[in-house]
N, C-alpha and C positions, 0 to 999 in steps of 0.2 A: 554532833548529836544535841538535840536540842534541850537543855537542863534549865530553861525557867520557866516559872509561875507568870501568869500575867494575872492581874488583877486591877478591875474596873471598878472607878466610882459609879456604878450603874444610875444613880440617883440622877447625878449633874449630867453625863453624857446622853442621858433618857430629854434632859426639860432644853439641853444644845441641839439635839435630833427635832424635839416637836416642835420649838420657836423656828429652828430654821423652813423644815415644810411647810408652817404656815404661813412664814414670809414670802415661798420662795413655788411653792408647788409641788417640788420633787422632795421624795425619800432620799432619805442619806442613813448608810447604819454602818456598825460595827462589824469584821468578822475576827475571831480569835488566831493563832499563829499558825491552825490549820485548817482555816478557812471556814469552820462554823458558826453559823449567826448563832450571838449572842443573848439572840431574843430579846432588846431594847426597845425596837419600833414596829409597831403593827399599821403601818400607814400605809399598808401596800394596794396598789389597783385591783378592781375587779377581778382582770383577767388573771394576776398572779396568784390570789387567794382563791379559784378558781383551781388552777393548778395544782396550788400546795395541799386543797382540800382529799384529793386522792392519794393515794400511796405509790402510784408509779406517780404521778407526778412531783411529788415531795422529794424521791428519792431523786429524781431527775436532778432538783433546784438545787439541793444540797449536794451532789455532785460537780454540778457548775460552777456550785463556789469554790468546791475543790480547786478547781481546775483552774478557776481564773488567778489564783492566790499558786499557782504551778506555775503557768504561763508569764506572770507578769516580768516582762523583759526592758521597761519603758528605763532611760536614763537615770529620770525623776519625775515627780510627779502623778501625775492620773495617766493610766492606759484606759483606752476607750477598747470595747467588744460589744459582740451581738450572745445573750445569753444562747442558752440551748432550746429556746422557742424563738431566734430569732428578736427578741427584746433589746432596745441599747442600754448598753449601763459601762458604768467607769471603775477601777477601782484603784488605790495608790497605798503602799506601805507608810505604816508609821514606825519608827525604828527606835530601837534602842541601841544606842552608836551606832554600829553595821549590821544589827540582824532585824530582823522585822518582828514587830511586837503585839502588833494587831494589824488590821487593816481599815481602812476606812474606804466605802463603797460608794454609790448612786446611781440611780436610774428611778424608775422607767420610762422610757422617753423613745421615739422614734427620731430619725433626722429627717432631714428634710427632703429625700429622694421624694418620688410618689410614694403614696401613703401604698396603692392597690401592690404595687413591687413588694411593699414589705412585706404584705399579709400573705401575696405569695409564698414568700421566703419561709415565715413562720406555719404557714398551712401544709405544706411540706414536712414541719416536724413533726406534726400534728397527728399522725397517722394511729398511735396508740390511744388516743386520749378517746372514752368510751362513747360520748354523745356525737361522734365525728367534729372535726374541725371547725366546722357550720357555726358548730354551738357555743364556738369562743369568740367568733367574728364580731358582734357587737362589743362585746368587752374588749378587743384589741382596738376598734376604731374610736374608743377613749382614750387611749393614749396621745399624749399630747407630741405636737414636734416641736424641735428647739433648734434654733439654727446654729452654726459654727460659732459667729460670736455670742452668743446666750451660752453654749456651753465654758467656753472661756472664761465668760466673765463668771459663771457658778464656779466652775474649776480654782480659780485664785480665790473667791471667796472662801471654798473649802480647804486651801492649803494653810491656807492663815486660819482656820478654824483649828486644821492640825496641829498647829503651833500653839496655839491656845490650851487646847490639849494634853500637850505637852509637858507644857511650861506648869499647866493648874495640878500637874500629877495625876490625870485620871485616869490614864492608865501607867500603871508601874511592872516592875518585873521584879522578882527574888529567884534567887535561887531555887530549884524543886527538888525537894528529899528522895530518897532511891524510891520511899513506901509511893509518894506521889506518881516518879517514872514510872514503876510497875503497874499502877493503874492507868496512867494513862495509854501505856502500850496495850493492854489487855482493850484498852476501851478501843483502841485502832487496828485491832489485830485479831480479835476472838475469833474473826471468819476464818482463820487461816488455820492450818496443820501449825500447832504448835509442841514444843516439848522444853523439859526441863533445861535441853542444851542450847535450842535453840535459843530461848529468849535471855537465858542466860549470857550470849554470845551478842545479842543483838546488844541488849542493853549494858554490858560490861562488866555485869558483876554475878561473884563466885554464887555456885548453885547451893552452897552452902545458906551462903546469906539470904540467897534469894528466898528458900523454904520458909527461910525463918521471917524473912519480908509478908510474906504469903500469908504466914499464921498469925502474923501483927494483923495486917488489912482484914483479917475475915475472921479474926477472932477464935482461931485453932486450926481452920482447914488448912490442907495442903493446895501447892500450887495448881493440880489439876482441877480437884475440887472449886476451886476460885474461878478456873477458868470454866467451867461446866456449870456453874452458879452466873456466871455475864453471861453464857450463852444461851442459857432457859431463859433468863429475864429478856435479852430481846427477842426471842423466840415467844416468849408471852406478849407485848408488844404487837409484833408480828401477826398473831394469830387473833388479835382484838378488830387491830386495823383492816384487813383485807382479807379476802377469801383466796390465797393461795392454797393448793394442796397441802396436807400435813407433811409430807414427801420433801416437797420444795422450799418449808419451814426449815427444816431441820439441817436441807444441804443449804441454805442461805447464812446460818449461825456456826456452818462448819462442819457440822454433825452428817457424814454421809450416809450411815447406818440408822433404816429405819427405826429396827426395833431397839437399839441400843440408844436412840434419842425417846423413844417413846418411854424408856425404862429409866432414865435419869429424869426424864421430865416428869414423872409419876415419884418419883423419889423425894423429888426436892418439890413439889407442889402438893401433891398429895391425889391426882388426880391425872387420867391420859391429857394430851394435848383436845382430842375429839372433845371430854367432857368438859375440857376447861373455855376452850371457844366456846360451847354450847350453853355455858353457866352465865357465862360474863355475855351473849350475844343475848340471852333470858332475861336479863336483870333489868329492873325497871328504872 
């Protein structure tokens, strides 16, 4: 089970990100020990910020990086993949002795097949995205290609970037307190059926403590209450970003029960879900 902090000199690996794209072309960024970008480099292509601009696309991206940081099975080094549009990018662990501490990524880049192959590939993913596919075609045929030996030679430049890295301390790891684990599960878990035993169980420690964890992080609540305070907050979130049903709000954040997520979300807001999109979608 995973028990550390990691913590980024965000400052120095932000000005080693943007020197290097402007030497080099390509994006290179950070993701955390489970795969969430960091938010250090916004140097990303039309056609990605294009993507990330929607809410099923965003969710899409952030899933991928899941996934890539699941996947990665490579010796050492960079494993090369086609994101989940079909995009190339690379991604290789940085570790702390044997377990991984963050990750370090890059792309976007086509290879050298035919360019018209790949947009195939990617136009086939394509099929949710609102303006139809058509409409991202200019912005993929910016993407640049890079041949085997250019990826290479970027590849050992960024390995010894990793060591660099490394060595400057900028990203470290400590220990994480139980109060820290409990957030952090709650933050990876709110979607799910949870209860006092289960998370108890998951994470190791007595339901005893755990309570009394609960009312340290949230300043008197209990653990249910904790967890029904993370689930309004991205359920508000939620209901900013996109026009899903209130229905599909509520089973997205775990809440299967109409009327019993409209009653807690009126609780701890002060206001139905309906009135609270309508407030924040009003506001100038």
């Amino acid at each position: 089970m995973d028990t550390l902090n990691t913590f980024f000199d965000q400052e120095q690996l932000l000005r080693l990100l943007t020197n290097l794209y402007v030497f080099t072309g390509i994006a290179a960024n950070i993701l955390d020990p489970q795969g969430r970008d960091i938010n250090l480099f916004e140097g990303h292509p039309p056609f990605c910020k294009a993507l990330n601009a929607l809410p099923e696309g965003h969710r899409r991206c952030v899933e991928c990086d899941a996934w890539k940081i699941r996947s990665y099975n490579a010796a050492k080094g960079f494993q090369f993949y086609r994101c989940h549009a079909g995009i190339c990018e690379a991604v290789m662990p940085l570790y702390d002795k044997s377990r991984p501490l963050a990750y370090l990524v890059f792309g976007c880049f086509l290879d050298m097949s035919p360019v018209e192959g790949q947009w195939e590939r990617t136009r086939a993913s394509l099929d949710w995205y609102p303006g139809g596919p058509e409409a991202l075609k200019p912005a993929f045929y910016q993407f640049r290609q890079y041949s085997g030996e250019e990826l290479r030679a970027y590849s050992e430049l960024l390995e010894a970037l990793a060591a660099y890295i490394q060595l400057k301390g900028m990203i470290q790891a400590t220990e994480r307190t139980d109060a820290q684990r409990l957030e952090l599960y709650l933050d990876q878990h709110y979607m799910e059926k949870l209860s006092l035993e289960s998370v108890s169980r998951e994470l190791g420690i007595g339901r005893t403590k755990l309570c009394r964890l609960a009312r340290q992080i949230s300043g008197g609540e209990t653990l249910f209450q904790l967890i029904a305070r993370r689930r309004i907050e991205e359920a508000k979130a939620l209901l900013m970003r996109n026009d899903l049903p209130i229905s599909a709000v509520a089973e997205a954040v775990g809440i299967s029960d109409y009327n019993y997520f409209s009653r807690i979300f009126r609780t701890l807001t002060g206001m139905t879900p309906r009135d609270f999109r309508k407030k924040w979608r009003s506001a100038p």
